[in-house]
C-alpha positions as CSV (number, residue, x, y, z in Angstrom):
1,X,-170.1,19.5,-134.8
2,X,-169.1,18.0,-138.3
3,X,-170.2,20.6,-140.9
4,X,-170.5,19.5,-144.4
5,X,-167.8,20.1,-147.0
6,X,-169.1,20.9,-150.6
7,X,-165.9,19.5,-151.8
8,X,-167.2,15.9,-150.5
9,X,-170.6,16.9,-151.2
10,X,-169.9,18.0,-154.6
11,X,-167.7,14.8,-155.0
12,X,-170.5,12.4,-153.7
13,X,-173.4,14.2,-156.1
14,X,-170.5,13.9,-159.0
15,X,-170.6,9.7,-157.7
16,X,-174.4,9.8,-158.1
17,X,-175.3,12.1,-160.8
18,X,-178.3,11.6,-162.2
19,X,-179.5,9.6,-159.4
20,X,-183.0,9.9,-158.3
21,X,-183.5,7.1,-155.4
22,X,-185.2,8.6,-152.1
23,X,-182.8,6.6,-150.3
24,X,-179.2,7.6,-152.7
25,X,-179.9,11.3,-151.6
26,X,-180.1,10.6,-147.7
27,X,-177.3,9.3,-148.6
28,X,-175.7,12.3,-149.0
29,X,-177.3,14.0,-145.9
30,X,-174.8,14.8,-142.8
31,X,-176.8,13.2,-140.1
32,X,-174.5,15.1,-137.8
33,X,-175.6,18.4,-139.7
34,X,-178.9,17.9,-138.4
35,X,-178.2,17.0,-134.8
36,X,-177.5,20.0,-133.3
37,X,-180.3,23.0,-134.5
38,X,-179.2,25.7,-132.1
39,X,-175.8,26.1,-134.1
40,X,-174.9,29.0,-135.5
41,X,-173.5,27.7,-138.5
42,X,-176.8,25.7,-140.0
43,X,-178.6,27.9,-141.9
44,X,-182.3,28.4,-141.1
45,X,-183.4,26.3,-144.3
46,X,-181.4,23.5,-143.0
47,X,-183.6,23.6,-139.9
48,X,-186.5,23.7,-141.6
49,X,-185.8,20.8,-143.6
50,X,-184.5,19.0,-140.2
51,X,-188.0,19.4,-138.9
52,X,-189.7,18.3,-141.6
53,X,-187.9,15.2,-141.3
54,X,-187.9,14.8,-137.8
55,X,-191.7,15.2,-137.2
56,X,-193.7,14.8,-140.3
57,X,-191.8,11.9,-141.7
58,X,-193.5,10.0,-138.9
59,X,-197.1,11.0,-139.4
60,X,-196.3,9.8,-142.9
61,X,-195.4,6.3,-141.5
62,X,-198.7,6.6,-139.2
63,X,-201.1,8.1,-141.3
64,X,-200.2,5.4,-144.4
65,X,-199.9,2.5,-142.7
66,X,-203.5,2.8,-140.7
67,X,-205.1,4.0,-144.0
68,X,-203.3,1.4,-146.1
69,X,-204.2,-0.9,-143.6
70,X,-207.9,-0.1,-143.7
71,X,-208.1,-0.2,-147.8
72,X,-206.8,-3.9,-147.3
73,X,-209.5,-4.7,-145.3
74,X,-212.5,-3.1,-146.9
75,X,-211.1,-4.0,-150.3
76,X,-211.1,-7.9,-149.0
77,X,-215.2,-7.2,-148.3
78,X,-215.7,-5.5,-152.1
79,X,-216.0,-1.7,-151.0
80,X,-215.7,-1.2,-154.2
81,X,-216.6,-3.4,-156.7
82,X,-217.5,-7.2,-157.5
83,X,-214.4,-7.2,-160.4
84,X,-210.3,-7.5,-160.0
85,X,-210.3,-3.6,-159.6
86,X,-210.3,-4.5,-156.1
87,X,-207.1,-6.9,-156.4
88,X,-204.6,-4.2,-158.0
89,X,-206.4,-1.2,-155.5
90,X,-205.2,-4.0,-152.9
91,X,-201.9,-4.3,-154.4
92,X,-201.6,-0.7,-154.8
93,X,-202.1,-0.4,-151.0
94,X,-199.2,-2.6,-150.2
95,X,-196.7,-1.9,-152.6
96,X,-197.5,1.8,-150.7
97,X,-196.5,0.6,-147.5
98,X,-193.6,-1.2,-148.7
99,X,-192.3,2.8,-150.2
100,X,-193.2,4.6,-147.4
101,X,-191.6,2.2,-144.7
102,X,-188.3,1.6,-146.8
103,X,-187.8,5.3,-147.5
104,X,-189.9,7.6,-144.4
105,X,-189.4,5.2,-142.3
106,X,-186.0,4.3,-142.4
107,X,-185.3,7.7,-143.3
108,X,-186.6,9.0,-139.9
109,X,-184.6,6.1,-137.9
110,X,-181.6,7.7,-139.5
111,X,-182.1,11.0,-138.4
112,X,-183.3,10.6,-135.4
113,X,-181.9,7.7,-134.0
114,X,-178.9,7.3,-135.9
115,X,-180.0,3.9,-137.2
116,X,-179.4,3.0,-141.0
117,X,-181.3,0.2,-141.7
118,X,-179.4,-0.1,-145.4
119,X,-175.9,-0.4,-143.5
120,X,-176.6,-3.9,-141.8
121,X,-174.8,-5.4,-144.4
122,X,-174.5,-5.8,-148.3
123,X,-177.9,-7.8,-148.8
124,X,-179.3,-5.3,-146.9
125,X,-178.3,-2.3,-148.9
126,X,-179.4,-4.0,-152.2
127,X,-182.7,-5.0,-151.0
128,X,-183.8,-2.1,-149.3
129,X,-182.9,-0.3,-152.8
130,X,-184.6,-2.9,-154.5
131,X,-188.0,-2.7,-152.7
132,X,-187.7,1.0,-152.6
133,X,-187.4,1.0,-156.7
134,X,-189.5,-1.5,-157.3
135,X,-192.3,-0.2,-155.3
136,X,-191.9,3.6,-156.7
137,X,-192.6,1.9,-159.9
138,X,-195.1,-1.2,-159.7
139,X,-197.2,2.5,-158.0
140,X,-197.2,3.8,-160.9
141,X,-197.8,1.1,-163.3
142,X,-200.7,-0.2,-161.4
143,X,-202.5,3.3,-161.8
144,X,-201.9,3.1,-165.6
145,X,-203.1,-0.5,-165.8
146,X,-206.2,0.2,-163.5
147,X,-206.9,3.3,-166.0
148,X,-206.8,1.5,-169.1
149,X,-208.9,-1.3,-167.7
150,X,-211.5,0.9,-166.9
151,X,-211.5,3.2,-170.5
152,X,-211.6,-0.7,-172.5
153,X,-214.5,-1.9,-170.3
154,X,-216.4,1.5,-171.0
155,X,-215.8,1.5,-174.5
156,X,-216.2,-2.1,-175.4
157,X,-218.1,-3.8,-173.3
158,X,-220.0,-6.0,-175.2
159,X,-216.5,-7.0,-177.7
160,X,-213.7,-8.3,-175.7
161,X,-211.1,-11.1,-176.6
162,X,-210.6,-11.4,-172.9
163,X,-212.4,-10.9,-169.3
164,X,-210.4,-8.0,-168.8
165,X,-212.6,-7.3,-165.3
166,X,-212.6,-11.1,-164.4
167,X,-210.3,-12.3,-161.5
168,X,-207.8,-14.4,-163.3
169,X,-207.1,-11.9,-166.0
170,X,-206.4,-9.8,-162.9
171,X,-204.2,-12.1,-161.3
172,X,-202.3,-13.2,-164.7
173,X,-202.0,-9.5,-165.8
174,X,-200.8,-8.4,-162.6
175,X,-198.0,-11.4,-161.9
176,X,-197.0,-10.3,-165.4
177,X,-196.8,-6.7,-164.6
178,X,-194.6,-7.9,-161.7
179,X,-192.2,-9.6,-163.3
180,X,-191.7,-7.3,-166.0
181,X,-190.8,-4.5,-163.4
182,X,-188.8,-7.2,-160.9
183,X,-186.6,-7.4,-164.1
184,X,-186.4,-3.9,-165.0
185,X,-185.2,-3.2,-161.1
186,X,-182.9,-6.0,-160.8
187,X,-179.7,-3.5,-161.6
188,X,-180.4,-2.3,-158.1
189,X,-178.6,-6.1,-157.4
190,X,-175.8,-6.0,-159.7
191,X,-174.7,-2.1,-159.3
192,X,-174.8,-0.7,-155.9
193,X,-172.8,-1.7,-153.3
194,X,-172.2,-0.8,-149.2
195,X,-168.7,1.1,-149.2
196,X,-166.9,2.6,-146.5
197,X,-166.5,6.7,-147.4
198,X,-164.4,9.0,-145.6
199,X,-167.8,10.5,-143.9
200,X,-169.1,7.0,-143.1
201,X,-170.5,3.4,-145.1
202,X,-172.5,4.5,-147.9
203,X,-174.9,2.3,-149.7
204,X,-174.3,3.8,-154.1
205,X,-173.4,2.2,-157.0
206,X,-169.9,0.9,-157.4
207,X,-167.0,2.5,-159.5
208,X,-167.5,0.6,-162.7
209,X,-170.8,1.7,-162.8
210,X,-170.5,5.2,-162.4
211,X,-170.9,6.0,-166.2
212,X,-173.6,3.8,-166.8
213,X,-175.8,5.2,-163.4
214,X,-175.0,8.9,-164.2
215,X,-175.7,8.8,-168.0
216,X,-178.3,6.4,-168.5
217,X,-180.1,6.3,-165.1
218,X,-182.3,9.2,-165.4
219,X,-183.9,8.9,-169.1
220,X,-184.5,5.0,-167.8
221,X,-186.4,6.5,-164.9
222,X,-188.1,8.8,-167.0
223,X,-189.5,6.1,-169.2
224,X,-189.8,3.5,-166.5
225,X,-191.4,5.4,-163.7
226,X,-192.4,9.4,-164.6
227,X,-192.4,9.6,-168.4
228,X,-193.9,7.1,-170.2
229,X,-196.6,6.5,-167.2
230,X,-197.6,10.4,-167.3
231,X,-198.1,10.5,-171.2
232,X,-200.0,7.9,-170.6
233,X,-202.6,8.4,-168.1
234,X,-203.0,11.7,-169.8
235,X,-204.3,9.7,-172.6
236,X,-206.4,7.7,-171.0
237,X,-207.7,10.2,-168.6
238,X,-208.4,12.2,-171.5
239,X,-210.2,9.5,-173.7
240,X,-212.3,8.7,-170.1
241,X,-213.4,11.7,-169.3
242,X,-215.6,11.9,-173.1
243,X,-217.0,8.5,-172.1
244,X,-217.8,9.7,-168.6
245,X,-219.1,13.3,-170.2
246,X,-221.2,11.1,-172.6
247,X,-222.5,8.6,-169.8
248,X,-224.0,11.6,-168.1
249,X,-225.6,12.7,-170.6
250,X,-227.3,9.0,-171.5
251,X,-227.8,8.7,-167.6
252,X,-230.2,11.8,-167.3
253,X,-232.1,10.4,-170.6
254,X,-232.5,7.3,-168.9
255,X,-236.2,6.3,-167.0
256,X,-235.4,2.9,-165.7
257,X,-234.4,3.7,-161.9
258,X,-231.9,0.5,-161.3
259,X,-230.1,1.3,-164.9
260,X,-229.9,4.6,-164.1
261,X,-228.4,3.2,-160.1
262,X,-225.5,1.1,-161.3
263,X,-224.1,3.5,-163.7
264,X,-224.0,5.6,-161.3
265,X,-221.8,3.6,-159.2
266,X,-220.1,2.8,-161.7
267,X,-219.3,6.3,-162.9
268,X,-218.4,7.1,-159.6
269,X,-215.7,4.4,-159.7
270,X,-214.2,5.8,-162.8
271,X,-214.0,9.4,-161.4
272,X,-212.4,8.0,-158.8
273,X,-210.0,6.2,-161.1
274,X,-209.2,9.3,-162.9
275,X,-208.8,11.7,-159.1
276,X,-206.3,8.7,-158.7
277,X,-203.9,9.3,-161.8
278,X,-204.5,12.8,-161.1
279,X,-203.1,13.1,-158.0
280,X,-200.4,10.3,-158.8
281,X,-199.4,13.0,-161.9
282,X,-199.7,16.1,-159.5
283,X,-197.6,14.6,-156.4
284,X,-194.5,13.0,-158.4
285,X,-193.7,15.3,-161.2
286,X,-192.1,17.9,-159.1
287,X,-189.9,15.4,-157.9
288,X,-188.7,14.0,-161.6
289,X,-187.9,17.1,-163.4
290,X,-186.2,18.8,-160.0
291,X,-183.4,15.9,-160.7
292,X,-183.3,16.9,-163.9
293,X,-182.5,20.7,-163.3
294,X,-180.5,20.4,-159.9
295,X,-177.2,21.1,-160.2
296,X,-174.0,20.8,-157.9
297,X,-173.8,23.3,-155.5
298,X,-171.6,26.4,-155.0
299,X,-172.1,27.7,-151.7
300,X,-173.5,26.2,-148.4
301,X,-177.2,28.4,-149.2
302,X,-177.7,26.7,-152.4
303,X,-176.8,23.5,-150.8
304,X,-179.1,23.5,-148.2
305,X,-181.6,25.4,-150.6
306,X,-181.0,21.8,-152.8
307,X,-181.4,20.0,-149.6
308,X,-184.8,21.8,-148.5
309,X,-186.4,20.9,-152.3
310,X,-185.6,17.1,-152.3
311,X,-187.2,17.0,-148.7
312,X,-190.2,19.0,-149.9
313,X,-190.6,16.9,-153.1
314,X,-190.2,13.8,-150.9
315,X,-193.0,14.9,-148.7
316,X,-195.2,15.3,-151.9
317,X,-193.8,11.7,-152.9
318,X,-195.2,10.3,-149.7
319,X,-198.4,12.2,-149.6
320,X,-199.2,10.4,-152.9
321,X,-199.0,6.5,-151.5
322,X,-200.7,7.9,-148.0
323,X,-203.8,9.7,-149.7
324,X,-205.7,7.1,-151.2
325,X,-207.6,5.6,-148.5
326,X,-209.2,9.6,-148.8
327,X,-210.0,9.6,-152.1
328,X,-211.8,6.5,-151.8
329,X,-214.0,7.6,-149.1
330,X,-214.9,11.2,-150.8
331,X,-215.7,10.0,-154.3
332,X,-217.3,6.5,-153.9
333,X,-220.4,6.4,-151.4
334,X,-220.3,2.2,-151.5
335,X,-216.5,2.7,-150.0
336,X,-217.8,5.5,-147.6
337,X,-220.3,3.3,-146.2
338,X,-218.5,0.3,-145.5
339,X,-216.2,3.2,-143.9
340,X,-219.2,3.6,-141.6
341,X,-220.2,0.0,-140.7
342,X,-216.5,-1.0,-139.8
343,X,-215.9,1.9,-137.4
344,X,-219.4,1.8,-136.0
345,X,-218.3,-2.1,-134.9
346,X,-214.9,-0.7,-134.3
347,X,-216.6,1.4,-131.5
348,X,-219.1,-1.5,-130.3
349,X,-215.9,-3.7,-129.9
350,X,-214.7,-1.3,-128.0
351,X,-217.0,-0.6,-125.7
352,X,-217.9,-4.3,-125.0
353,X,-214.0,-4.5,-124.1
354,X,-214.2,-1.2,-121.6
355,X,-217.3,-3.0,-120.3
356,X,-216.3,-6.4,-119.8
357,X,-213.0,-5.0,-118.1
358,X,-215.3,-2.9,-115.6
359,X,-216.9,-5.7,-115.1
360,X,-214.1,-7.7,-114.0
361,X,-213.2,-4.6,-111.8
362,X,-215.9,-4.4,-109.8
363,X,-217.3,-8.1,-109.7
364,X,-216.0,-8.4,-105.4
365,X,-218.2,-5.2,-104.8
366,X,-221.0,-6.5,-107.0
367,X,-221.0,-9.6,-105.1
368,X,-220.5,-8.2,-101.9
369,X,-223.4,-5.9,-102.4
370,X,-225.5,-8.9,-103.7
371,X,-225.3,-10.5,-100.8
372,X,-226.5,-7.8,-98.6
373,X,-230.0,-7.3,-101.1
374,X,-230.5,-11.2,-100.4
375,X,-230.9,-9.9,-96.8
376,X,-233.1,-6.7,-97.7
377,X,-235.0,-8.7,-100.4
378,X,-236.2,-11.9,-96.9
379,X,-236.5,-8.7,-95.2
380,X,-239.1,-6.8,-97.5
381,X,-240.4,-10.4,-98.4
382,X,-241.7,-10.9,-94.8
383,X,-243.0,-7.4,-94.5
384,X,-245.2,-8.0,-98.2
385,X,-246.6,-11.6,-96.6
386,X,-247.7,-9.9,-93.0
387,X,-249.6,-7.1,-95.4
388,X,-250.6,-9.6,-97.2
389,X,-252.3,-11.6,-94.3
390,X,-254.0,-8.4,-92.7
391,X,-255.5,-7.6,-95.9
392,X,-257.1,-11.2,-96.2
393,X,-258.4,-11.2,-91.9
394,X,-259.8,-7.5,-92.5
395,X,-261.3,-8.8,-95.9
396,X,-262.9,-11.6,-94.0
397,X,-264.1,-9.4,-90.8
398,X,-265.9,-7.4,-93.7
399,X,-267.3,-10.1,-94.5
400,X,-269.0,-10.9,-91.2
401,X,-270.3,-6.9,-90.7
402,X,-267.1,-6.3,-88.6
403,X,-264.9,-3.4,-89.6
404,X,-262.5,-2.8,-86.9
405,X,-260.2,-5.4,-85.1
């Protein structure tokens, strides 16, 4: 077995420093470290964090495409609402897709299979990068833009220079928000490159751009993708929750029932909103400021202690673009609902399938056994007539005073 060297590994985090990719720190994972768990030699902490990659990597993959899946769907119907909430929510459920299968994923073919799905080639290692960055950060962007949407509607809704809630605003700001991150990725394209290392091809950032990724790299993250978004759905969440603690109180004063019914709903949508950036805030910090404060390790324990953190912060990473399709269904009763009908035709399918295949199974027995009633029903026909007869001659004999024959 190949066991790690901290001078390589201490080289390789010296090559990426400052790097916080999902994918640039598998990088530096041993794949032959984790093959073999019954040696002596891996610590138990390395196991641990070989499990967790082995077998809850995949329910990541499972559990986020199904539920990402499903928020496509009922999204397409209006689960939610009538407005473009429901086009960036829909988004939002893609671009999670696109992080979880170009970091879990492929992560968990590497491990496991010894497939690396960024070592096909050069384009391959720049556009798996690509998508993984861009995704990480047109997440969080959409949450903040979703946010602020919601606090100007609910404090301006009768004064708007624009249809902020209308469907081509949506699709304009959004193909805007787009491009603006496309460009702000696009270094992905120009800096990293698929080299051949002495433990194996390695998709990082070239030589002449070691400076620049290890110096400036991390405070552009921090504005571009944990920073800057944080401050400000703290803000926002802030400023919503007065409104929302201020709707409340209007909606109790209120006497007209349908009033009081769609502000309901529509309070219910913005808790939701804010649960949302919550959870976004809660699930991604970890992994931000433990890049900031990891340092290069000493020993093997602190490097598979270093090891065990990014895997566990990962796991948090990818429990933020799986849990959505929950949160919907706990805090929005129209969402729950819809929840309802679709597996409840789910199920009906379902059984109309299992019966029709029965069917087909026993159609030679059904016939066969047909054939034989056609028998017993001539048989039982002839029988009814004969009653049928002696009932109308005794009826007759009655008639006549007679009352035996």
């Amino acid at each position: 077995m190949v066991v790690t060297s901290l001078i390589e590994y201490n080289n390789s985090l010296l090559q990426n420093a400052g790097n916080v990719s999902v994918d640039l720190f598998y990088e530096d994972i041993d794949s032959s470290l984790l093959d073999d768990d019954n040696d002596s030699t891996v610590l138990p902490i390395h196991k641990m964090a070989s499990l967790v990659m082995k077998l809850v990597f995949p329910l990541f993959v499972l559990v986020g495409t199904v539920c990402n899946g499903l928020i496509l769907l009922l999204l397409r119907r209006g689960a939610l609402t009538n407005n473009n909430l429901n086009i960036y929510l829909s988004v939002l459920a893609v671009v999670d897709m696109i992080f979880i299968y170009t970091s879990a994923f492929k992560t968990w073919l590497r491990i496991v299979w010894g497939i690396e799905l960024l070592h096909i080639g050069t384009w391959s290692c720049k556009l798996g990068l690509f998508l993984n960055h861009l995704s990480l950060t047109l997440s969080a962007w959409i949450v903040v833009v979703v946010t602020w949407q919601r606090w100007y509607t609910c404090t301006r809704p009768f004064d708007r220079c624009c249809q902020v809630d209308n469907a081509r605003c949506g699709y304009s700001g959004l193909a805007s928000l787009v491009m603006v991150l496309v460009g702000a990725n696009s270094y992905v394209l120009f800096t990293v490159e698929l080299y051949q290392g002495p433990r194996g091809q390695k998709c990082i950032p070239g030589v002449q751009h070691d400076n620049v990724i290890g110096e400036l790299f991390p405070y552009f993250l921090l504005l571009l993708y944990s920073g800057f978004p944080a401050v400000l759905l703290l803000l926002l969440n802030t400023l919503l929750a007065r409104v929302l603690y201020i709707s409340r109180r209007s909606l109790h004063s209120s006497v007209d029932t349908h009033s009081r019914h769609i502000r309901a709903r529509y309070n219910q949508v913005t808790v939701l909103l804010m649960c949302l950036s919550v959870s976004w805030f809660v699930l991604t910090t970890p992994h931000t400021l433990f890049k900031f404060i990891e340092r290069i390790p000493s020993t093997h324990e602190e490097e598979a202690t270093n090891m065990f953190l990014n895997v566990l912060f990962f796991t948090f990473l990818y429990t933020n673009h799986s849990i959505n399709f929950f949160l919907y269904c706990v805090l929005t009763r129209r969402f729950r609902r819809d929840v309802g009908r679709l597996l409840f035709r789910i199920s009906l399918g379902f059984q109309r399938a299992v019966h029709a295949c029965l069917c087909c199974l026993y159609r030679p027995r059904a016939e066969s056994a047909s054939s034989m009633g056609h028998q017993h029903n001539h048989t039982d026909s002839l029988l009814k007539q004969r009653a049928l007869q002696d009932c109308r001659k005794y009826n007759n004999l009655q008639k006549r005073g007679i009352t035996q024959f």
